[in-house]
Every structure is written in structure tokens, then in C-alpha cells.
C-alpha positions as CSV (number, residue, x, y, z in Angstrom):
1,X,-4.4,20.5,4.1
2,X,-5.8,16.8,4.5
3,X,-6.5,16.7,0.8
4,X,-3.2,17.8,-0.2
5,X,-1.8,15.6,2.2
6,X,-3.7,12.6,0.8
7,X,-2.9,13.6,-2.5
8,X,0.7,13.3,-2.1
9,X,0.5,9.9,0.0
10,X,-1.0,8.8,-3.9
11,X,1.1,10.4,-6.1
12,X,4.0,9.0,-4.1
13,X,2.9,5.5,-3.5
14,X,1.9,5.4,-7.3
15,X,5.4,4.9,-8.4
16,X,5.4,1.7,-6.8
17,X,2.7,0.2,-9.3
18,X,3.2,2.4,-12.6
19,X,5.6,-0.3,-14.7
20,X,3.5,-3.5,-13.2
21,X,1.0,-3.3,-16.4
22,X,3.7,-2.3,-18.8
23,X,6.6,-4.6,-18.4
24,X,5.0,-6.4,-22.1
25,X,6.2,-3.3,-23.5
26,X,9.3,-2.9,-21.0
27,X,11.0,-6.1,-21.4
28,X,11.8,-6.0,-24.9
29,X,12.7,-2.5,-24.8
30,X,15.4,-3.1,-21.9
31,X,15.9,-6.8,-23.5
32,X,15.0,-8.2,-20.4
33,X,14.6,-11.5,-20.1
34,X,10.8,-12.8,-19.8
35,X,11.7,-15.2,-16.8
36,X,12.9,-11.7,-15.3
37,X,10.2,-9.9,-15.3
38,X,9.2,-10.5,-11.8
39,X,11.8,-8.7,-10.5
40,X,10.2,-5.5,-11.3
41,X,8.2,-6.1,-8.7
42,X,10.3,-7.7,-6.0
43,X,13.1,-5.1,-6.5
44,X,10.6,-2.0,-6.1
45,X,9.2,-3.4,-3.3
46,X,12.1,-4.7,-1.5
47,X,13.4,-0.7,-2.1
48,X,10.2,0.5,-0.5
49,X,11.2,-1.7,2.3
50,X,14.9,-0.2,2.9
51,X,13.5,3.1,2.8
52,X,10.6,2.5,5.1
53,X,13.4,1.3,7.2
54,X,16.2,4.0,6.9
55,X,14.5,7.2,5.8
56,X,10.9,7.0,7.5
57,X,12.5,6.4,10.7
58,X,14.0,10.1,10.2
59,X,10.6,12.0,10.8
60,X,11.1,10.9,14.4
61,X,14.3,13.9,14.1
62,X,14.4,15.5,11.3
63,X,12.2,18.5,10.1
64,X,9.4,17.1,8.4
65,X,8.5,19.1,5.6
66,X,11.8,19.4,4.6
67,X,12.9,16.1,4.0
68,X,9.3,15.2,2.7
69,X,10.3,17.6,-0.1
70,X,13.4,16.4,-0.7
71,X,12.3,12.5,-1.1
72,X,9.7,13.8,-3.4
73,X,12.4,15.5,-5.6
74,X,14.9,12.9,-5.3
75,X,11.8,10.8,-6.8
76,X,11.4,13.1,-9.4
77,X,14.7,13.0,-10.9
78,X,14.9,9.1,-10.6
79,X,11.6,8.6,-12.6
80,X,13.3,11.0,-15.3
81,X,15.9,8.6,-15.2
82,X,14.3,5.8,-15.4
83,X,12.4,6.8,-18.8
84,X,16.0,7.3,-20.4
85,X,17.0,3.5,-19.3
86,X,18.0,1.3,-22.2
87,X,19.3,-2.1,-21.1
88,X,17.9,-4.2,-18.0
89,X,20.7,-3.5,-15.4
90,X,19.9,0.6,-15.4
91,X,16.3,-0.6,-15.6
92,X,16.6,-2.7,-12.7
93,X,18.7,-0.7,-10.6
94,X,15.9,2.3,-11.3
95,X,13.4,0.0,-9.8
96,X,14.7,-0.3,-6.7
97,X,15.2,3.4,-6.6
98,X,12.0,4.2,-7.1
99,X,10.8,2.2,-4.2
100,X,13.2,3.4,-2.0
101,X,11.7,7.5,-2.6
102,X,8.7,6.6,-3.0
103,X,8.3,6.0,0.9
104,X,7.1,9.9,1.1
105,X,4.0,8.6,1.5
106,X,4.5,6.8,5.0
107,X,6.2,9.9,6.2
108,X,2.7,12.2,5.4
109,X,0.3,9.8,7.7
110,X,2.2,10.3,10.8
111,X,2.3,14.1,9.5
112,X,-1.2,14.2,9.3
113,X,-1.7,12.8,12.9
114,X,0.4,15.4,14.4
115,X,-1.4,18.4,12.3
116,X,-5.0,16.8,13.8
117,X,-6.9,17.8,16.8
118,X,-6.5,14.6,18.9
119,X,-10.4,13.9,18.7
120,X,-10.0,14.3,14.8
121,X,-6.9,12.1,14.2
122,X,-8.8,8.7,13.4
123,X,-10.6,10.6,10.3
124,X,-7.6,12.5,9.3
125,X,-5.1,9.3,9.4
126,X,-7.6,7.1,7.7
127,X,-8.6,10.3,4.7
128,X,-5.0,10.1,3.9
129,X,-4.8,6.4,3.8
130,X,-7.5,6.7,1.2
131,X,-5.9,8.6,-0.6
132,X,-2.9,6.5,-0.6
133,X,-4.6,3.2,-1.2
134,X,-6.3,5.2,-4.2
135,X,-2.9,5.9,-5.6
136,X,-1.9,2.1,-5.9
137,X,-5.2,1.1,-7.2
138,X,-5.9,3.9,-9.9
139,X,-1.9,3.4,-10.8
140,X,-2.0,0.4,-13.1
141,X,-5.1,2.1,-14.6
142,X,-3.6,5.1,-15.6
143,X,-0.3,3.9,-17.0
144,X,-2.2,1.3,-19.1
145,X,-4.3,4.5,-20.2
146,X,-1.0,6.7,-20.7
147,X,1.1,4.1,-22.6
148,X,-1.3,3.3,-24.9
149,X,-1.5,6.4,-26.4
150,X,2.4,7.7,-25.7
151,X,4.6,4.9,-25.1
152,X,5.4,3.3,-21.7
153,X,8.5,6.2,-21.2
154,X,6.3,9.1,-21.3
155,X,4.5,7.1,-17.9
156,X,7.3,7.8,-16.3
157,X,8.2,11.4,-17.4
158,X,4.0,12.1,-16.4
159,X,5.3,11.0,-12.7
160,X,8.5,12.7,-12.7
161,X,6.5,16.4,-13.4
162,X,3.7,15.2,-10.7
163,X,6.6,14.5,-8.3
164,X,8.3,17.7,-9.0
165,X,5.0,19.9,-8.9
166,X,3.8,18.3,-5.9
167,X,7.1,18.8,-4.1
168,X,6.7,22.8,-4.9
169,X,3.5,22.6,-3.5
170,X,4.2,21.0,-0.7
171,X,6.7,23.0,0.4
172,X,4.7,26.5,-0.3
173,X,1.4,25.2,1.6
174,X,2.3,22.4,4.8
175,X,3.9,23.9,7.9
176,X,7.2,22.9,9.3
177,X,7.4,20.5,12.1
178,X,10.5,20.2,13.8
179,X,10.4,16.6,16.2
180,X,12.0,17.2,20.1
181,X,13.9,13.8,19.8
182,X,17.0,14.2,19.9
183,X,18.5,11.0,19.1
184,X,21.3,10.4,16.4
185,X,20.5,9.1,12.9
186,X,22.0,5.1,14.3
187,X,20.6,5.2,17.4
188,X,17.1,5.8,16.0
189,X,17.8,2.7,13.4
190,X,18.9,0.6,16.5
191,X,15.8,1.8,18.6
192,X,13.4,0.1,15.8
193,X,14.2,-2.8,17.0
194,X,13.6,-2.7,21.2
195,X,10.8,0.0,19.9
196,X,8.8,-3.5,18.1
197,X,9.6,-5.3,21.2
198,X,7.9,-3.9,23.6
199,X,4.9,-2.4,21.6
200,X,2.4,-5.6,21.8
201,X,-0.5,-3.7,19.5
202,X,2.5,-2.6,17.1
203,X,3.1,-6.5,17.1
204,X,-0.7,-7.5,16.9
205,X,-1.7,-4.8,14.1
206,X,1.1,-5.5,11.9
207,X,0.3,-9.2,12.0
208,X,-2.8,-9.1,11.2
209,X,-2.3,-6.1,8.7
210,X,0.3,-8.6,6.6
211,X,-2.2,-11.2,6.6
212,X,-4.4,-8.8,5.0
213,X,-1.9,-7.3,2.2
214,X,-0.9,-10.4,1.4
215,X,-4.8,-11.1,0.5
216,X,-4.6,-7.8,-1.1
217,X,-1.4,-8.7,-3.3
218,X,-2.7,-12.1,-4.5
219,X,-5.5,-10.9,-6.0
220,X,-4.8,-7.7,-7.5
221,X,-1.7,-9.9,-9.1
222,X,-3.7,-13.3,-10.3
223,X,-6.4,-10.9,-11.5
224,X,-5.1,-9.3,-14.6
225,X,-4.2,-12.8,-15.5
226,X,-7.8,-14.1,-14.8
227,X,-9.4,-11.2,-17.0
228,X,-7.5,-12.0,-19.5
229,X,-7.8,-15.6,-20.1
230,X,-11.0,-16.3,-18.6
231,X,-12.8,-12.8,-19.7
232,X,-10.8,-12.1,-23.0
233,X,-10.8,-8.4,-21.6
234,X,-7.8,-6.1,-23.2
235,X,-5.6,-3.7,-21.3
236,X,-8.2,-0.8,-21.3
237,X,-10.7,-3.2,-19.9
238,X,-8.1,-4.8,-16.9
239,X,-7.7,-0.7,-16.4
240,X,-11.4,-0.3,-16.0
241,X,-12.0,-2.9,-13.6
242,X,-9.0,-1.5,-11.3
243,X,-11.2,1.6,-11.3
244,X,-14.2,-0.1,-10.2
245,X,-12.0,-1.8,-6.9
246,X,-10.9,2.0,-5.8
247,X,-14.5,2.1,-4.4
248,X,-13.2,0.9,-1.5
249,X,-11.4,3.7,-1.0
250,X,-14.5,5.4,0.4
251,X,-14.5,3.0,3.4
252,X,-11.4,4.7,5.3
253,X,-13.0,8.1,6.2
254,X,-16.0,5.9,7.6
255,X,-13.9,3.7,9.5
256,X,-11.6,6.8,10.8
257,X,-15.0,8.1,12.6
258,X,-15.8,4.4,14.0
259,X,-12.1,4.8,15.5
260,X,-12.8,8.0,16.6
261,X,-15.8,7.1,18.3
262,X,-14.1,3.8,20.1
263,X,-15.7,1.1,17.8
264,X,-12.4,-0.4,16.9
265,X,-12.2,-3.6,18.4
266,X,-15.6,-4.5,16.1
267,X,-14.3,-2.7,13.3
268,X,-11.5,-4.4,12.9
269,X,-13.2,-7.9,13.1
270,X,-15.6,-6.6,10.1
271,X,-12.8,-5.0,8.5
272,X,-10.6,-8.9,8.2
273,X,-13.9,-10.4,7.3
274,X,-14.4,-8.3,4.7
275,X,-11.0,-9.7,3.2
276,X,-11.7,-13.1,3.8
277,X,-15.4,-12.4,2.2
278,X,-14.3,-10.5,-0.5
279,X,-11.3,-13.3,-1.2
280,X,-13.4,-16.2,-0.5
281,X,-16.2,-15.8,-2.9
282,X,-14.3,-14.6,-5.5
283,X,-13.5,-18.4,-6.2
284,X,-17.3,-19.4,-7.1
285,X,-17.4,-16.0,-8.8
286,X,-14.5,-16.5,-11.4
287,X,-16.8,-19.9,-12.6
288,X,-19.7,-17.7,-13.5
289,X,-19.2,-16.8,-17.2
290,X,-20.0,-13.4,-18.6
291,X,-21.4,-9.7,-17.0
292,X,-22.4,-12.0,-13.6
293,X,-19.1,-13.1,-12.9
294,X,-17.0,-10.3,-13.4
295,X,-19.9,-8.2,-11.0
296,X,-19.1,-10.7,-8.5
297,X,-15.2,-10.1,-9.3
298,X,-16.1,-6.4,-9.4
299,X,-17.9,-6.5,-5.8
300,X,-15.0,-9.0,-4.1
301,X,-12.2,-6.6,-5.3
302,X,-14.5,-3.7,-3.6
303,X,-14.8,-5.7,-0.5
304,X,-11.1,-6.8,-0.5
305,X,-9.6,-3.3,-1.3
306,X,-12.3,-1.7,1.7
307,X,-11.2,-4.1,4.3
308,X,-7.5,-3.4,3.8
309,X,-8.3,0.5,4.3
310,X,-10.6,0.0,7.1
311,X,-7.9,-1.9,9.2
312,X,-5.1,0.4,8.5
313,X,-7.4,3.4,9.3
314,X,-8.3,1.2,12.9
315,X,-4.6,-0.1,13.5
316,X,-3.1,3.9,12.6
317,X,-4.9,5.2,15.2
318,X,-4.5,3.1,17.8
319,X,-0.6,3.0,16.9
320,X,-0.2,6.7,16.9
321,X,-1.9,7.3,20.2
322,X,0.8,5.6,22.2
323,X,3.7,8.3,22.0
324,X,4.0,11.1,19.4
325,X,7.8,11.2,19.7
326,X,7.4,7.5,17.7
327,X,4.9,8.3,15.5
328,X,7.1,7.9,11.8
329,X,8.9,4.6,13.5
330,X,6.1,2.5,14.7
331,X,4.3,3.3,11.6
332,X,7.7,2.4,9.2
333,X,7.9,-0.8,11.4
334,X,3.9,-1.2,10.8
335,X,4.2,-0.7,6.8
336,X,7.3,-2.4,6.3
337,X,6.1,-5.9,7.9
338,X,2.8,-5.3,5.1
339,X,5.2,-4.7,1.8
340,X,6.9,-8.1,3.2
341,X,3.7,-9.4,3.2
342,X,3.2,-8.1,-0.3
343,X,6.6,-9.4,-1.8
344,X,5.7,-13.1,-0.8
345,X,2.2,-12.7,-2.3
346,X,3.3,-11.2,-5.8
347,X,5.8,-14.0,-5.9
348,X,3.1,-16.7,-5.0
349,X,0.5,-15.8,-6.5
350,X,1.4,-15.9,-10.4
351,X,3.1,-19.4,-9.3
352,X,-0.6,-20.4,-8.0
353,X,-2.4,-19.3,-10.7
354,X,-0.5,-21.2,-12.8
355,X,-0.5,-24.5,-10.6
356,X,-4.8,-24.7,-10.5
357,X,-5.7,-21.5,-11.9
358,X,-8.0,-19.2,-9.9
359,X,-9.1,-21.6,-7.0
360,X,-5.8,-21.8,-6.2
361,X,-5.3,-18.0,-5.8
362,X,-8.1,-18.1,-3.7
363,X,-7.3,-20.9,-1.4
364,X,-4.0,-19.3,-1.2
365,X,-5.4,-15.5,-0.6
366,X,-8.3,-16.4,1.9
367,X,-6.0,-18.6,4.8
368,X,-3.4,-15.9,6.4
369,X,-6.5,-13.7,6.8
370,X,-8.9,-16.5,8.0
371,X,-5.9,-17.5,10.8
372,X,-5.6,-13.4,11.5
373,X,-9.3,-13.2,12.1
374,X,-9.2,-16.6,14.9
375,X,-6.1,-14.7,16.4
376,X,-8.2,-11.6,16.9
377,X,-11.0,-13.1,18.6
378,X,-9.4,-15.3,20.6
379,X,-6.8,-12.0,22.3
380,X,-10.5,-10.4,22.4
381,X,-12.3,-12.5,24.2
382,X,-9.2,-12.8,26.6
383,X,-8.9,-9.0,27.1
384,X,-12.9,-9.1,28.0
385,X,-12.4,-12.1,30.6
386,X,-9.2,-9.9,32.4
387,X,-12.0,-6.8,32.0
388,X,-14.5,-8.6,33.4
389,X,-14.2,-9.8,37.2
């Protein structure tokens, strides 16, 4: 169940990232225009973000495994759709389509908290969010790998069967689960709200989780760009470096047992160090020529992608220990603040890489993280001194 779980929380979130490495062969498909490209990006995620905000919210009411199936079928027949567009408008419209059903994915992690035993939830939680963060790194990869052979439509016709087949399976294999609230469909919009309010760790963990993402973001967008000018590497090459940054996938089931055990407020300092490591020597990396700087790239994008994991595996638990009944809101809230995060970055960060080139992109990358870490210590060592008579 946790594997098929995590499975879908990758083949959902995937459809966020599939066009990113293909819009070369996109653009003049659609006839887009080349200054346009970057809405690709911005519309997908700023659909993720309305339905992170008007259909995750539902999970909180409606029975789950229903509409979990039906998001993953409406998904389906959009990325059919979007293999058949043929000018830029349809193309562009499909985008933000496909980010608003691909938010399946935030509607399995609270599932999996409620199908845990509570001294199990950590691992379970932070197993799925592996398997999500593994979908949008091994994405780009494996469209790169798909279009070159087929074309870039077939990518999407490849998603639109996964969808479909992983909505049948879904629905044959994960148990209902029907939610007691019994609040209407605009009164649980209006509660998100009051709910962020009053939820100080919501408020603290999806602060410092943004800071993080938006780390995340910058470098996994400059990157491409600084393999490919800087490394001469082709697209098959970009795709095998992605690989080797899913590594840090591994991390989350680790850092689900650390929650589980009550290590969190150490874990997550480790965890945003690891971002600001993994961002911050990436810089000095990028100068070494040849097979020593792209290990050092290699290692940074490990350390990077492993520190994002490890904090949403530490900030999921502790959110979803505070009241079942909110479980799908406080974590849409929690997401949507990081896919914010992400919009600015993507938008930034080919602007700074262009400006100074990768020392920019770093600079830029390492500060919200290096700010989220001196926030952290300082509400620690405040909580300690109210602990401590």
C-alpha cells in the first residue's frame, strides 16, 4: 500500500516537470514565441497552486479515494489533450490544466498518514514524499529519454496511459475513507485562512520549507543551463545527471524514523544545512573544469535534493499530528506556500544566470535558506529557555 501510494504521489507530480526539457522542440511546434517560453513553467505551476487550494482542501469532506481517482482521470484525458495541441493558446491553456490535476499527489500524503499506525506515520509520510520528490526529479530525465526517440507528443500520451492505469489501480487496491467533517465545500475554502492563522508550526514549517524550494528551484533551473555551456553535455547527459540528484531521495525514509523517534528539532537544522551546503559549494564547484567539477555538481544536487526531503518528511509529521479532521488543508496550505516559492525561483533564476552566470545562481539560491536556518535557531533556543526554569 505505501509503495503504491508513493508511486502515485510520482506519477502525479511528474506532469508538472515533463514539457520543462522539451519546450526546444515545443515552441516551434505551437509557434510559440521564444520570449514565451517561460510561461510553461509559471502557468503549470501557478495551476498546481489553484488546485492545491480548491481541490486538496476537499479531502477534509469528501471520500478520498474517490476523488483521488477522479483527479487522476481528469489528468489523463488533459495530457491526451495536450499531445493533440497545435498553436500556443491550447498549449498554454493545457499547462495550466495540467497543474491544476496533477495535485493528486498532495491529496495521497495526508492519505497515507491516516492509513499509518500513529507510531509509523513519520516513515509512512516521509516514504511517500520520496516517492514524490522522485517523480519530479526522474521527470525531466525521462521525457528527454522519450522524445528523443518518439517525439515530444508521444511524452505526453506515455503520461496520459500511466495516469489512466494508475487510476484503475488505485481504485481496485486503496480503501475508502470517508472524513467526519461536515463542513460545506466554501466554508472549508474560507476556513484556510483562520486555519493558517492560528497554526504557528503550519506558519514556521512552511517558511522555512519555501526558503528551501526556492533553493531547490534555482538550481535544478540554472543547471541545465550550466551543463550545457560550461560542460558541453547534450540532452541525454543533462538527463543523466538528474538521475544522479534522485539519490537524495533515499534520505526521506531515514528522516521519517528520526521523526518518529523525536529527533526533529536536530533534524530539521541538518536537513536546511544541507541546502545551504549543497547550494553553497556548488559555486567553487562549477569553476573546477572536467569529471571534478561536475562530481562536486553531482554531490551538491544530492545534498540539495536530500535536504528538501528530509524537511518535508520532519515538517509532515509534525503538521499532521495536530488534528486529523485538517490533515489535506494544513498540508494544501503547507505545499502551496512551497510552489510560490518555486514560481519566484524559476523566474529568477534563468534572469541570474544570465546577469553573472553561476555565482550568481548561487548567491541567489544559498540566502533565503541561510536566513531560514538563523530563524530556526533563534525560535529554538527560545523554546529551550521557556523549557528550562
Amino acid at each position: 500500500m505505501t509503495f503504491l501510494l508513493a508511486f502515485t504521489a510520482a506519477v502525479s507530480v511528474a506532469n508538472l516537470y515533463i514539457s520543462q526539457p522539451l519546450i526546444g522542440l515545443i515552441g516551434p511546434a505551437i509557434h510559440l514565441r521564444p520570449d514565451a517560453y517561460g510561461l510553461v513553467v509559471t502557468l503549470t505551476q501557478f495551476g498546481y497552486a489553484i488546485g492545491l487550494l480548491l481541490l486538496v482542501p476537499l479531502g477534509d469532506r469528501v471520500e478520498n479515494r474517490r476523488l483521488m481517482t477522479i483527479t487522476l482521470l481528469c489528468g489523463s484525458i488533459t495530457l491526451l489533450l495536450t499531445s493533440l495541441a497545435h498553436n500556443a493558446a491550447l498549449y498554454l491553456f493545457a499547462c495550466l490544466m495540467i497543474g491544476i490535476t496533477s495535485v493528486t499527489t498532495q491529496m495521497v500524503v495526508p492519505m497515507a498518514a491516516h492509513l499509518a499506525a500513529p507510531k509509523r506515520m513519520g516513515r509512512q509520510v516521509s516514504t511517500v514524499v520520496s516517492g514524490l520528490l522522485t517523480g519530479i526529479l526522474l521527470s525531466r530525465p525521462i521525457s528527454s529519454i522519450i522524445a528523443s526517440f518518439t517525439g515530444w507528443r508521444s511524452v505526453f500520451v506515455v503520461s496520459a496511459i500511466m495516469m489512466a492505469t494508475t487510476a484503475a489501480i488505485f481504485w481496485r487496491y486503496v480503501p475508502e475513507r470517508r472524513p467526519h467533517g461536515r463542513l460545506g465545500y466554501l466554508a472549508l475554502l474560507r476556513s484556510l485562512g483562520p486555519l493558517l492563522a492560528r497554526t504557528p508550526v503550519l506558519q514556521r514549517r512552511a517558511a522555512y520549507h519555501m526558503t528551501l524550494f526556492f533553493a531547490f528551484t534555482v538550481f535544478w533551473t540554472s543547471i541545465p543551463l550550466e551543463l550545457t555551456d560550461e560542460y558541453g553535455l547534450s540532452q541525454r547527459g543533462i538527463a543523466l545527471f538528474s538521475l544522479v540528484g534522485a539519490g537524495g531521495a533515499l534520505v526521506a525514509p531515514i528522516a521519517g524514523r528520526f521523526a518518529d523517534g523525536g529527533w526533529s528539532r536536530i533534524g530539521t537544522a541538518i536537513c536546511i544545512s544541507l541546502v545551504i551546503g549543497g547550494t553553497l559549494f556548488a559555486w567553487p564547484g562549477a569553476l573546477r573544469p572536467g569529471l571534478l567539477g561536475l562530481a562536486i555538481l553531482g554531490l551538491c544536487a544530492i545534498l540539495i535534493d536530500a535536504g528538501v526531503q528530509g524537511h518535508t518528511a520532519f515538517a509532515q509529521r509534525a503538521l499532521f499530528s495536530l488534528a486529523p479532521e485538517h490533515r489535506s488543508r494544513l498540508n494544501a496550505l503547507y505545499i502551496a506556500g512551497a510552489f510560490l516559492a518555486a514560481s519566484i525561483g524559476s523566474a529568477v533564476a534563468p534572469f541570474a544566470y544570465a546577469r553573472d552566470g553561476w555565482p550568481m545562481v548561487t548567491l541567489v539560491g544559498v540566502v533565503p535558506p541561510m536566513l531560514a536556518l538563523s530563524f530556526y535557531l533563534a525560535h529554538t533556543r527560545a523554546e529551550m529557555r521557556r523549557v528550562t526554569p
